[in-house]
PDB file of the backbone (N, CA, C, O) and the ligand in Angstrom, with CONECT records:
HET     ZN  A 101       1
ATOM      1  N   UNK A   1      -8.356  24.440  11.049  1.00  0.00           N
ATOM      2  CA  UNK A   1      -7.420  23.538  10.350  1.00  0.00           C
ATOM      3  C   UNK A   1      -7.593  22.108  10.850  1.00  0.00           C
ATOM      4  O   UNK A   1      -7.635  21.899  12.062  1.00  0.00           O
ATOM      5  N   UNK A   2      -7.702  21.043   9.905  1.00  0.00           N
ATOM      6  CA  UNK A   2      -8.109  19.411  10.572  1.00  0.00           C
ATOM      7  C   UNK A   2      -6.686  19.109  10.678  1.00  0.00           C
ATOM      8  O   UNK A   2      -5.787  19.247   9.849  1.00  0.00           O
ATOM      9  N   UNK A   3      -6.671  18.541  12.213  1.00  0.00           N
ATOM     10  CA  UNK A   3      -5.155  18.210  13.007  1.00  0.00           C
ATOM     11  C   UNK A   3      -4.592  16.962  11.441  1.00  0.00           C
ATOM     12  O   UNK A   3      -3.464  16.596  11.112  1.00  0.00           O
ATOM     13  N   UNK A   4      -5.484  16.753  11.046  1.00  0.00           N
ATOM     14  CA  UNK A   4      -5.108  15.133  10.284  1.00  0.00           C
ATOM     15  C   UNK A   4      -4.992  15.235   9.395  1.00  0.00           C
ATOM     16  O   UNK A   4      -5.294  14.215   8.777  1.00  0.00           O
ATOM     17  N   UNK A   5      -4.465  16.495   8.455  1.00  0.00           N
ATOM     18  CA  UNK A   5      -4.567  16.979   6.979  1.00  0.00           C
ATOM     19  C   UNK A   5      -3.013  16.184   6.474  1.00  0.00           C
ATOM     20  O   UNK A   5      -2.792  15.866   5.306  1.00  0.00           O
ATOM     21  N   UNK A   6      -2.059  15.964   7.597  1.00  0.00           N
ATOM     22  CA  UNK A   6      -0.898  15.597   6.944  1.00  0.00           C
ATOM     23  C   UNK A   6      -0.518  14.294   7.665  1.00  0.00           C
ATOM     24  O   UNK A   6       0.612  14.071   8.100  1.00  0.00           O
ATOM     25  N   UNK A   7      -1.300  13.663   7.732  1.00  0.00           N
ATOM     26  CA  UNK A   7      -0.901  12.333   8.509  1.00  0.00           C
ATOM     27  C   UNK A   7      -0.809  11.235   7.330  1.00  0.00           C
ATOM     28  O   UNK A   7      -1.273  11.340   6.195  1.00  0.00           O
ATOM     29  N   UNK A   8      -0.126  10.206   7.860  1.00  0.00           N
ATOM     30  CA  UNK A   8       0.482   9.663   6.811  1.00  0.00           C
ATOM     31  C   UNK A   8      -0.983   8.546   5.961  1.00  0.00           C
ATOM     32  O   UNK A   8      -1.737   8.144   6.847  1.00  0.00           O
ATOM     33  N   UNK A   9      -1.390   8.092   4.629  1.00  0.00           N
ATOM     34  CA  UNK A   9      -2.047   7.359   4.388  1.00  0.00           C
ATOM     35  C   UNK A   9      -2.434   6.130   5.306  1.00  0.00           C
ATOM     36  O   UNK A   9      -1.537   5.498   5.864  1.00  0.00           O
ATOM     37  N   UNK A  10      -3.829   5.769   5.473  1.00  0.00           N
ATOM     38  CA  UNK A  10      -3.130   4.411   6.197  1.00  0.00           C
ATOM     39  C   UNK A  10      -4.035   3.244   5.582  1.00  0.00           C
ATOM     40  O   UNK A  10      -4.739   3.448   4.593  1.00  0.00           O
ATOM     41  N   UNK A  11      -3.975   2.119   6.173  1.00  0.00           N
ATOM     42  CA  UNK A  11      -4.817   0.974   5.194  1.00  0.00           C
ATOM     43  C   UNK A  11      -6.501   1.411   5.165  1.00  0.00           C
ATOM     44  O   UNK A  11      -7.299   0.861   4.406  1.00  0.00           O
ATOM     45  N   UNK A  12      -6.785   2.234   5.899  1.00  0.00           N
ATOM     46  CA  UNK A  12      -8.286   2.257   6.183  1.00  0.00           C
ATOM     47  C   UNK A  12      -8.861   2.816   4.843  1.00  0.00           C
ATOM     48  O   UNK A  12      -9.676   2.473   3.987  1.00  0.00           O
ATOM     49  N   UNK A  13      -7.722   4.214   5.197  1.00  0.00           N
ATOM     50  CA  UNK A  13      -8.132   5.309   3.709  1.00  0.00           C
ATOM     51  C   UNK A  13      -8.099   4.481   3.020  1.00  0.00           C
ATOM     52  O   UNK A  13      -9.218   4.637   2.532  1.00  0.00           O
ATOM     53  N   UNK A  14      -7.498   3.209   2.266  1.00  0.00           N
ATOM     54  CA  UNK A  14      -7.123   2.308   0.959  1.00  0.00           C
ATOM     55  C   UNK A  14      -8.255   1.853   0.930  1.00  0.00           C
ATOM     56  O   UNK A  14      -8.984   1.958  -0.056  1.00  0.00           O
ATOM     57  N   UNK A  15      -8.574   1.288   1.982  1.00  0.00           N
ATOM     58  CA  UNK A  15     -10.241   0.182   2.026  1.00  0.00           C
ATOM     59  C   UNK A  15     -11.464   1.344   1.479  1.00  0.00           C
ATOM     60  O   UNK A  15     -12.332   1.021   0.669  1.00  0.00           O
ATOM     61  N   UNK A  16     -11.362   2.609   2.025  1.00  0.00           N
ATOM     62  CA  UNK A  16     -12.822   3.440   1.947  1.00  0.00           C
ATOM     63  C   UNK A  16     -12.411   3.868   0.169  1.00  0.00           C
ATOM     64  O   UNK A  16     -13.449   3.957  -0.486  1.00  0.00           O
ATOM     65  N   UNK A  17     -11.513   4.054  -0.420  1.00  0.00           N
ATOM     66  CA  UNK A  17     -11.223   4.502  -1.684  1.00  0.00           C
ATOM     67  C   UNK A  17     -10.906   3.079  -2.762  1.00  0.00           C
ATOM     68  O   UNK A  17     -10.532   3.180  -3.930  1.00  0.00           O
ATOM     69  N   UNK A  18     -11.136   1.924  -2.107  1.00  0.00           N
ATOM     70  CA  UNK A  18     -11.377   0.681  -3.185  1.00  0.00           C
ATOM     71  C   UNK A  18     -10.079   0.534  -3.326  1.00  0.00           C
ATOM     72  O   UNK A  18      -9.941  -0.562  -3.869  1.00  0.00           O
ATOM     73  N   UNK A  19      -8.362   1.324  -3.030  1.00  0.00           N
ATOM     74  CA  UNK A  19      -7.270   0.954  -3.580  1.00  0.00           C
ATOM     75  C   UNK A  19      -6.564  -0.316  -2.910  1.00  0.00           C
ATOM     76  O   UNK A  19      -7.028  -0.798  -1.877  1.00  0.00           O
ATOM     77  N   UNK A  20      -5.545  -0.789  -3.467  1.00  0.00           N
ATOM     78  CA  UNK A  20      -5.092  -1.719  -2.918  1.00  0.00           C
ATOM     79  C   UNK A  20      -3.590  -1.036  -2.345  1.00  0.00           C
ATOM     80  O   UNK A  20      -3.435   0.125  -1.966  1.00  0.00           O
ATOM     81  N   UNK A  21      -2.740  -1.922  -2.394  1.00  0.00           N
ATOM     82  CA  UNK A  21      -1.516  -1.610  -1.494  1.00  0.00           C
ATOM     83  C   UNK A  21      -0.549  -2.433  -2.585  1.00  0.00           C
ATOM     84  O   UNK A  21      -0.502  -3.662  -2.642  1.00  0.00           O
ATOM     85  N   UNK A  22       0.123  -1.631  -3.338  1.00  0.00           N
ATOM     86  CA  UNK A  22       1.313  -1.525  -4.269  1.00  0.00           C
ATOM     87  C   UNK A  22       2.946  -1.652  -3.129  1.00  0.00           C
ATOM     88  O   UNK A  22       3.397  -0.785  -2.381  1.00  0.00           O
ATOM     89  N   UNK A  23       3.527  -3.162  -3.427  1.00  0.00           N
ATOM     90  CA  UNK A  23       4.686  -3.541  -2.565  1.00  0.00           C
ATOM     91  C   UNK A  23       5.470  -3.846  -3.540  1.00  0.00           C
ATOM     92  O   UNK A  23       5.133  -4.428  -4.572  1.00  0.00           O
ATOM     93  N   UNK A  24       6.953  -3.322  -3.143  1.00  0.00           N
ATOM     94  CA  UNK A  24       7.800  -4.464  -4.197  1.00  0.00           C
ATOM     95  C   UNK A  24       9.098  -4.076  -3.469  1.00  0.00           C
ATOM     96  O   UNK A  24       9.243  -3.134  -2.689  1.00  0.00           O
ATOM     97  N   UNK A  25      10.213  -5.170  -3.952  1.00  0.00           N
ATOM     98  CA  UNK A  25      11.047  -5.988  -3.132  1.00  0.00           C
ATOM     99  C   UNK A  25      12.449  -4.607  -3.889  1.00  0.00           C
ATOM    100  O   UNK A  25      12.598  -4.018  -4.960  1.00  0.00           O
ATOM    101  N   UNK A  26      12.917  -4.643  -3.027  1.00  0.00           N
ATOM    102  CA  UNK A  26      14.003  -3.780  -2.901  1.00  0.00           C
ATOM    103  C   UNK A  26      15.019  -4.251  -3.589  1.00  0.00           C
ATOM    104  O   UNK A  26      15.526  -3.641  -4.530  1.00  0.00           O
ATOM    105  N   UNK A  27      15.403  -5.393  -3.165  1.00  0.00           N
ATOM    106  CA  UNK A  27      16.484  -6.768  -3.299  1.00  0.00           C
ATOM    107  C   UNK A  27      16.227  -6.937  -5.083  1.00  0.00           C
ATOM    108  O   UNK A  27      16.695  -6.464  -6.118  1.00  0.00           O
ATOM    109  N   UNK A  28      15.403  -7.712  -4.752  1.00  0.00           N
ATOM    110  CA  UNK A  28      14.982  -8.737  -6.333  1.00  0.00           C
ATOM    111  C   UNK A  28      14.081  -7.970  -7.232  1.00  0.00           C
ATOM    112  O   UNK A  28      13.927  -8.508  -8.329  1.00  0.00           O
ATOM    113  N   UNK A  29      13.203  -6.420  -6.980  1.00  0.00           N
ATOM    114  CA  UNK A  29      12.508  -6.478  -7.623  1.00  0.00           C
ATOM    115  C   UNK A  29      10.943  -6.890  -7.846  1.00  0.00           C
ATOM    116  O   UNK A  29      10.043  -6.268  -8.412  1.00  0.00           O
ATOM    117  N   UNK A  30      10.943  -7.842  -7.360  1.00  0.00           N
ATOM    118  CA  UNK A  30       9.667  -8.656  -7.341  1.00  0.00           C
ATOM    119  C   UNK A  30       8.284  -7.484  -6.565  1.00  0.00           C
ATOM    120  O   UNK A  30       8.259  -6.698  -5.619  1.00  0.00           O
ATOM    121  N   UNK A  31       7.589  -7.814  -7.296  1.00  0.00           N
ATOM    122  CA  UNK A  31       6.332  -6.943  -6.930  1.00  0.00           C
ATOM    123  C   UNK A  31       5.107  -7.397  -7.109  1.00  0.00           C
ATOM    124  O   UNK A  31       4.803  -8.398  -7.759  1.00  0.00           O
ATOM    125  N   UNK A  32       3.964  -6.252  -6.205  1.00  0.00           N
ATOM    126  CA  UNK A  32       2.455  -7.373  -5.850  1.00  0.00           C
ATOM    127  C   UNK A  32       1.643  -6.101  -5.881  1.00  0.00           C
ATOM    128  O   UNK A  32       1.996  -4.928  -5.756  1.00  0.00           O
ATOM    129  N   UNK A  33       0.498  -6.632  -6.074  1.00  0.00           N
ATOM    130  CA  UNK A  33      -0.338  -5.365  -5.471  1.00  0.00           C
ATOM    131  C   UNK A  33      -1.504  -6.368  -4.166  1.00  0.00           C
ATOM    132  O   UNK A  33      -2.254  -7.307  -4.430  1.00  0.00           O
ATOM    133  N   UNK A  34      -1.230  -5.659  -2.700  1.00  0.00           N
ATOM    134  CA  UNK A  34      -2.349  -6.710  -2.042  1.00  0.00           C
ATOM    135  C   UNK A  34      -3.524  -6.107  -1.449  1.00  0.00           C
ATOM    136  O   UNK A  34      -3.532  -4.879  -1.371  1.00  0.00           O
ATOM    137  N   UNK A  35      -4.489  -6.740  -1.030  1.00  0.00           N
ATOM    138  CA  UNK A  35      -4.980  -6.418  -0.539  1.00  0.00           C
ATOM    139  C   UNK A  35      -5.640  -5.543   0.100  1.00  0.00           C
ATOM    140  O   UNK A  35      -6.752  -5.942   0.444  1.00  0.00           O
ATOM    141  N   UNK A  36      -5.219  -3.824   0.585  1.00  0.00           N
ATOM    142  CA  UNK A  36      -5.736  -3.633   2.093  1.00  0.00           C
ATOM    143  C   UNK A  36      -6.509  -3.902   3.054  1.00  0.00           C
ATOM    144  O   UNK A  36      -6.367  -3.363   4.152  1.00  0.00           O
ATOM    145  N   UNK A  37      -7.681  -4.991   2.738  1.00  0.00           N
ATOM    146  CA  UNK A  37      -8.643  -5.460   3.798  1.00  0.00           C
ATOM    147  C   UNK A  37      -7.960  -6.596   4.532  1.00  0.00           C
ATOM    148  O   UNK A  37      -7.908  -6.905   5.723  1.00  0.00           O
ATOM    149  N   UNK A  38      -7.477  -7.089   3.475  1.00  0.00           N
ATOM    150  CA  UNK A  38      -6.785  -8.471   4.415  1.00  0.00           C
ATOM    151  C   UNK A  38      -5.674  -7.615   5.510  1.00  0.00           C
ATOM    152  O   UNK A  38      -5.681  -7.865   6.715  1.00  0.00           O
ATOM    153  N   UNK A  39      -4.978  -6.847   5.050  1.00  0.00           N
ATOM    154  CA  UNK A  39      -3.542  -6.078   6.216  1.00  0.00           C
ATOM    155  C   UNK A  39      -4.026  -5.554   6.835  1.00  0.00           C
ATOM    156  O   UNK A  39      -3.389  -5.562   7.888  1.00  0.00           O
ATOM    157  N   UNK A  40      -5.369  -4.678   6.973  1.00  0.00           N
ATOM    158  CA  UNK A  40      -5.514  -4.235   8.040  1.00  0.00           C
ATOM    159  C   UNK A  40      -6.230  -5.015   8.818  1.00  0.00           C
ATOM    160  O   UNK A  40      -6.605  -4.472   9.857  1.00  0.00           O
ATOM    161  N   UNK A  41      -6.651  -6.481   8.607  1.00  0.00           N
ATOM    162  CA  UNK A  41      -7.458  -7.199   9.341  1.00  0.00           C
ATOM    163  C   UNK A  41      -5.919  -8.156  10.442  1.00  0.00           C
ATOM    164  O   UNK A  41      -5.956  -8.800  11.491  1.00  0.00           O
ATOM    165  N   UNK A  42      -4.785  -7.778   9.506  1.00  0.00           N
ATOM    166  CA  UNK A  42      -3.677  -8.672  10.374  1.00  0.00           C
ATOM    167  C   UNK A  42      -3.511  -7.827  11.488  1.00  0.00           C
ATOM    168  O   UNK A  42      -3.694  -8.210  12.644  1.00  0.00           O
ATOM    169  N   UNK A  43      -2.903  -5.809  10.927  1.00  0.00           N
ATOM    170  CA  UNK A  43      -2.277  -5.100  11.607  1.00  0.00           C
ATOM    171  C   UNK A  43      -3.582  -4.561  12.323  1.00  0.00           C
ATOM    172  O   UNK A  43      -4.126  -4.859  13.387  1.00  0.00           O
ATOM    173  N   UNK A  44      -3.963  -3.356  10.997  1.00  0.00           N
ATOM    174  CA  UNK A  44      -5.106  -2.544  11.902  1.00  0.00           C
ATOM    175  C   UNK A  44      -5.499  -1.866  11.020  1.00  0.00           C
ATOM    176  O   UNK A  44      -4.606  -1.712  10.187  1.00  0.00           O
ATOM    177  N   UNK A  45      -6.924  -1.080  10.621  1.00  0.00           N
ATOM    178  CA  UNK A  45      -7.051  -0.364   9.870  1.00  0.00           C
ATOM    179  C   UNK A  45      -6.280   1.188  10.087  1.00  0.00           C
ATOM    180  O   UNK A  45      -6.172   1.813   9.032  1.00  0.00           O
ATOM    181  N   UNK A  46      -5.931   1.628  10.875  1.00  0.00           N
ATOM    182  CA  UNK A  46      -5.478   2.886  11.164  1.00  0.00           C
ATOM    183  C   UNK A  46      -3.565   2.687  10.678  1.00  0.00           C
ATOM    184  O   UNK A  46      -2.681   3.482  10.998  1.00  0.00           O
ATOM    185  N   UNK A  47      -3.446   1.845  10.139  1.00  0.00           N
ATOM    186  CA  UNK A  47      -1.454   1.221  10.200  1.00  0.00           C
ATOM    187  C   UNK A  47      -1.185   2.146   8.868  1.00  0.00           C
ATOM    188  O   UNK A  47      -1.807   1.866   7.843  1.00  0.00           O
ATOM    189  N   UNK A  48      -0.578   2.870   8.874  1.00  0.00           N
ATOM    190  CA  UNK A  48      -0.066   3.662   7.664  1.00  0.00           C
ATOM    191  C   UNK A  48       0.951   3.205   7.104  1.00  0.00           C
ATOM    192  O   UNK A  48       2.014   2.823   7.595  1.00  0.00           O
ATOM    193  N   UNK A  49       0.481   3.267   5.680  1.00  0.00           N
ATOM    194  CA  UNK A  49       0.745   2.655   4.274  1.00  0.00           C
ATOM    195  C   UNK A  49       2.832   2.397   4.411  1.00  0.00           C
ATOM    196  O   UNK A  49       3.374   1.324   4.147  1.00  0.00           O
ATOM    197  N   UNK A  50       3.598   3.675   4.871  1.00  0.00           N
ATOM    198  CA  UNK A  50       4.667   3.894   4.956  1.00  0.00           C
ATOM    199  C   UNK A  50       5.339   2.503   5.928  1.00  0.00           C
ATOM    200  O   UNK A  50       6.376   1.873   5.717  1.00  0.00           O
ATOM    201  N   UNK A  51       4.494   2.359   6.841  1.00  0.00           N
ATOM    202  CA  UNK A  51       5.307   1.506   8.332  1.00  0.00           C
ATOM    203  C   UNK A  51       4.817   0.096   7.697  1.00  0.00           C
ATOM    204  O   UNK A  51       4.710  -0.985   8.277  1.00  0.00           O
ATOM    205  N   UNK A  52       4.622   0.329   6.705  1.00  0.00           N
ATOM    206  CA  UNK A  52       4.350  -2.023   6.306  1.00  0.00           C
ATOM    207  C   UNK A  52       5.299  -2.515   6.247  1.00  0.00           C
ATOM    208  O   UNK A  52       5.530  -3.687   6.545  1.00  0.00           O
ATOM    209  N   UNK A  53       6.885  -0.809   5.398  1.00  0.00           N
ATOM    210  CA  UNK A  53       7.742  -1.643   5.156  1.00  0.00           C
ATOM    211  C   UNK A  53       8.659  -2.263   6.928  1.00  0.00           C
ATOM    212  O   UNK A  53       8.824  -1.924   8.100  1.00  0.00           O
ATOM    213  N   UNK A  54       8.909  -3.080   6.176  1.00  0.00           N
ATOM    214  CA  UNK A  54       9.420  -4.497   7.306  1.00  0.00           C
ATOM    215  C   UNK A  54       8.761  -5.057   7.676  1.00  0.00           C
ATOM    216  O   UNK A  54       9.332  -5.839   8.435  1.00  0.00           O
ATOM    217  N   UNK A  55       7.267  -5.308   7.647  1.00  0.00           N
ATOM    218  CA  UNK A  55       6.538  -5.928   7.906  1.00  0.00           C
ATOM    219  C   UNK A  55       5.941  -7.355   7.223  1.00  0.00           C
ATOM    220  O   UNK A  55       5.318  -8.344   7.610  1.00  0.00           O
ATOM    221  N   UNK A  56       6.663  -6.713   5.652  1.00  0.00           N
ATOM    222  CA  UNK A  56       6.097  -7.710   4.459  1.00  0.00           C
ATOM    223  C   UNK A  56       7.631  -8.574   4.512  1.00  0.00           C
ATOM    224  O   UNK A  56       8.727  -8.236   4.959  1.00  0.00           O
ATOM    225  N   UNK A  57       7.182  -9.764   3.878  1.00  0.00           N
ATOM    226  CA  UNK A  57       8.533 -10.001   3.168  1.00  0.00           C
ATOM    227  C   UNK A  57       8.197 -10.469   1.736  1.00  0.00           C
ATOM    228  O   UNK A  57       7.197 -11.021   1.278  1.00  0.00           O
ATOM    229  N   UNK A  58       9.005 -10.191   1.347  1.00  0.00           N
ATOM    230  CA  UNK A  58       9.386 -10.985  -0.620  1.00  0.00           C
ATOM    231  C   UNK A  58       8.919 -12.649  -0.595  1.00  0.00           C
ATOM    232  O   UNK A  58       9.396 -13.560   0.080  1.00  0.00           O
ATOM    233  N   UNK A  59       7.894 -12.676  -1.511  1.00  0.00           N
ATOM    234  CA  UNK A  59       7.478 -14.084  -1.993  1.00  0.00           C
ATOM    235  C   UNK A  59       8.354 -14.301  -2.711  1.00  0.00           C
ATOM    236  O   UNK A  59       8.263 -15.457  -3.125  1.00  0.00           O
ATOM    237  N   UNK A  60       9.577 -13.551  -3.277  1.00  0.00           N
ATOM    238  CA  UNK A  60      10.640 -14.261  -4.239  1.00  0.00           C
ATOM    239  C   UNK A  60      11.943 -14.631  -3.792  1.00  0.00           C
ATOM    240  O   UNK A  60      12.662 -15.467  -4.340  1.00  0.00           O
ATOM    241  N   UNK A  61      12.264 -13.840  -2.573  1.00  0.00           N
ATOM    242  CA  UNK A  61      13.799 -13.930  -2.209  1.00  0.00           C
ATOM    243  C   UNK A  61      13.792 -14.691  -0.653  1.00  0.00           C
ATOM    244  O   UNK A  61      14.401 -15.654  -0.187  1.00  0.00           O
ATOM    245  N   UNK A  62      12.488 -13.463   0.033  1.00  0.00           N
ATOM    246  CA  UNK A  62      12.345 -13.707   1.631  1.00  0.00           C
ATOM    247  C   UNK A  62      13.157 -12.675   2.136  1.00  0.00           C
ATOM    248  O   UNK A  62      13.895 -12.829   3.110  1.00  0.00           O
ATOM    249  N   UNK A  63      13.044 -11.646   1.514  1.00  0.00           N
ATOM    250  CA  UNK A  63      13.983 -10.870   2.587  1.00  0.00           C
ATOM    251  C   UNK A  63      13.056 -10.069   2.696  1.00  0.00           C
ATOM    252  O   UNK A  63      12.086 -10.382   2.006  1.00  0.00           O
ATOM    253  N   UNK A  64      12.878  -8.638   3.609  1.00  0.00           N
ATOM    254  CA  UNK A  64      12.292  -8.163   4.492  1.00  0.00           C
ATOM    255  C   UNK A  64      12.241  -6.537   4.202  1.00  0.00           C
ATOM    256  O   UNK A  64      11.652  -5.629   4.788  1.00  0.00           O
ATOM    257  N   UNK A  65      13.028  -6.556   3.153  1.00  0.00           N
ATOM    258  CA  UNK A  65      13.710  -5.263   2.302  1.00  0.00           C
ATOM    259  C   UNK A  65      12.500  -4.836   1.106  1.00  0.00           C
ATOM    260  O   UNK A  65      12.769  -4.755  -0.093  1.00  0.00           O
ATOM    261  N   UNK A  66      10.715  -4.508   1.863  1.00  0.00           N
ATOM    262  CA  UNK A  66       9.686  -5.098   0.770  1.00  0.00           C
ATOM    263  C   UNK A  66       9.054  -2.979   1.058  1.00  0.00           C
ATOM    264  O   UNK A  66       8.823  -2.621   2.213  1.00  0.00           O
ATOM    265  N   UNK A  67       8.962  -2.380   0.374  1.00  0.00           N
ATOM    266  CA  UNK A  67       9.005  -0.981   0.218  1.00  0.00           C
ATOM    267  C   UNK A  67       7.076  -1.325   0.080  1.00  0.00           C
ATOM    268  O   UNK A  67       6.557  -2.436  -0.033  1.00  0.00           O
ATOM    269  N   UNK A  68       6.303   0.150   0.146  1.00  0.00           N
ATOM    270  CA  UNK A  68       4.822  -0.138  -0.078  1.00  0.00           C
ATOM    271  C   UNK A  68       4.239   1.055   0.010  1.00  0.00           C
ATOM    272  O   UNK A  68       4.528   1.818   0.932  1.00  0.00           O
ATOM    273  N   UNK A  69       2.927   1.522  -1.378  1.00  0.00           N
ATOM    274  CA  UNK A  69       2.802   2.452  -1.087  1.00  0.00           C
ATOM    275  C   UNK A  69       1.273   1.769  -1.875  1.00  0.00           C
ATOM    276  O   UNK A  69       0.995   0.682  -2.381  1.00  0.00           O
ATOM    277  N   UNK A  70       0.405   3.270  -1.612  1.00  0.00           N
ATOM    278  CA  UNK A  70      -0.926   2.930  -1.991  1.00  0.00           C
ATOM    279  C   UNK A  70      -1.012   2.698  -3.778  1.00  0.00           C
ATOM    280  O   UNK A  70      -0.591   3.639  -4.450  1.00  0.00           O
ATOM    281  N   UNK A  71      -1.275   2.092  -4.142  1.00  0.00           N
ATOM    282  CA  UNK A  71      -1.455   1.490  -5.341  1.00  0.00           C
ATOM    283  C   UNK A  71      -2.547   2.289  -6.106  1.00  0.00           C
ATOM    284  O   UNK A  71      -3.650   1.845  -6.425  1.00  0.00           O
ATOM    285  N   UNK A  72      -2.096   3.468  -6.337  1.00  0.00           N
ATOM    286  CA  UNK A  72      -3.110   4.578  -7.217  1.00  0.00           C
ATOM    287  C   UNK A  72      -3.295   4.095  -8.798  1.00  0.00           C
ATOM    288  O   UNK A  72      -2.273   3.817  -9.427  1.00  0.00           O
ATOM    289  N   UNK A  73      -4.078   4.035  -9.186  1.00  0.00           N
ATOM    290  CA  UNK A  73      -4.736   3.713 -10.814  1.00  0.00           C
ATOM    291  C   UNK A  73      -3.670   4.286 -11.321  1.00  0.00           C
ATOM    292  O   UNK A  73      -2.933   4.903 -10.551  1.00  0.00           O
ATOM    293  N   UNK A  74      -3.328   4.207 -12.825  1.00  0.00           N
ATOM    294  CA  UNK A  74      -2.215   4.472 -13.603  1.00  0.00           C
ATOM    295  C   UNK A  74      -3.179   5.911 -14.128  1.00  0.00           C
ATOM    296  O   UNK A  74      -4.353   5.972 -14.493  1.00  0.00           O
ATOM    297  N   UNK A  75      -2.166   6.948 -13.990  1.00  0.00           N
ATOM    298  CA  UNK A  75      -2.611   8.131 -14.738  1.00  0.00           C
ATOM    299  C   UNK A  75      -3.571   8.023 -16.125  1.00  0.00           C
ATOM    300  O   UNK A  75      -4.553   8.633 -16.546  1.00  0.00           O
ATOM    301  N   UNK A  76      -2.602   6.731 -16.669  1.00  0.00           N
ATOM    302  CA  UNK A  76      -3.598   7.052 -18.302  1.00  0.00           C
ATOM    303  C   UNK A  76      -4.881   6.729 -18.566  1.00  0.00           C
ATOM    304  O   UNK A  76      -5.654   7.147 -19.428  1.00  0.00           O
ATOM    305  N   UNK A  77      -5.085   5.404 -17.148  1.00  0.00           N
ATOM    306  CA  UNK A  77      -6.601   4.743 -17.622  1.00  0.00           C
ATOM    307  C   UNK A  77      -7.636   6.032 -16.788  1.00  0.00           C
ATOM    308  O   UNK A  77      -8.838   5.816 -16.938  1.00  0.00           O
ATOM    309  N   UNK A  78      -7.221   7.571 -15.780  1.00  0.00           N
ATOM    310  CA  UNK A  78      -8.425   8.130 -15.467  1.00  0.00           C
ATOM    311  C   UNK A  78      -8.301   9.307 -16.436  1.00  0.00           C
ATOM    312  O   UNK A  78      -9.205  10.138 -16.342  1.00  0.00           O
ATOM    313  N   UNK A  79      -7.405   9.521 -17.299  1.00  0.00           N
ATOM    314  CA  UNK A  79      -7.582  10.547 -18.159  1.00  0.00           C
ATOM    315  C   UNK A  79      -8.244   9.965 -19.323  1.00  0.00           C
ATOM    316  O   UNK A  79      -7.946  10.393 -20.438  1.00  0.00           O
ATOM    317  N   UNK A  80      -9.018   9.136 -19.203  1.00  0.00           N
ATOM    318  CA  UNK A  80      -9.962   9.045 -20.346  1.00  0.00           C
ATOM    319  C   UNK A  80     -11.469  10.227 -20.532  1.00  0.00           C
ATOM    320  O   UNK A  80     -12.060  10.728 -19.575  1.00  0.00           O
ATOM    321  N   UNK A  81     -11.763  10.414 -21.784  1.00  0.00           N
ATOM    322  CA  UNK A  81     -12.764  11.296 -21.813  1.00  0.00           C
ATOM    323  C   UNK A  81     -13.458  10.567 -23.065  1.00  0.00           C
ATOM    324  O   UNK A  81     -12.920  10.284 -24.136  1.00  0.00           O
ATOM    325  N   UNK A  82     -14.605  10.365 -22.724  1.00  0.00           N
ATOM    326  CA  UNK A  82     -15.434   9.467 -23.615  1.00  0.00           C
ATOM    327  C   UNK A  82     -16.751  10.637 -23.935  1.00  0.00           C
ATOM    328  O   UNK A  82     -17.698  10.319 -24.654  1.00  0.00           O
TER     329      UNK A  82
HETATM  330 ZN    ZN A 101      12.754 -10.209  -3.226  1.00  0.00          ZN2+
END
């Protein structure tokens, strides 16, 4: 059994799978999709996706109340069949 089957996402996995990092503001609403190369170049690549929140804050309000999860493609654009 791999000890690491249930550990939480973290920015690295985002970087090796091309995704970005889906944030948005608790408060106001306001939402982003950023980066993961740039966050894990602040925090670390190993920083899981869950612990950003409080880390970010809102480009709209400034509060600190900024939620974040991996920013997976929208269901409809991989169920295409051409
Ligand atoms: Zn806000």
């Amino acid at each position: 059994m791999p000890i690491h089957a249930h550990r939480p996402v973290t920015l690295g996995d985002l970087i090796e799978d091309g995704i970005g990092v889906f944030c948005w503001c608790i408060r106001c609403s306001h939402n982003a999709v950023l980066d993961a190369g740039i966050l894990a170049a602040q925090l670390s690549p190993a920083w899981p996706v869950p612990a950003l929140c409080g880390r970010l804050r809102c480009a709209g309000c400034g509060t600190k109340d900024v939620a974040a999860r991996p920013a997976w493609p929208a269901i409809g654009t991989v169920a295409r069949h051409d």
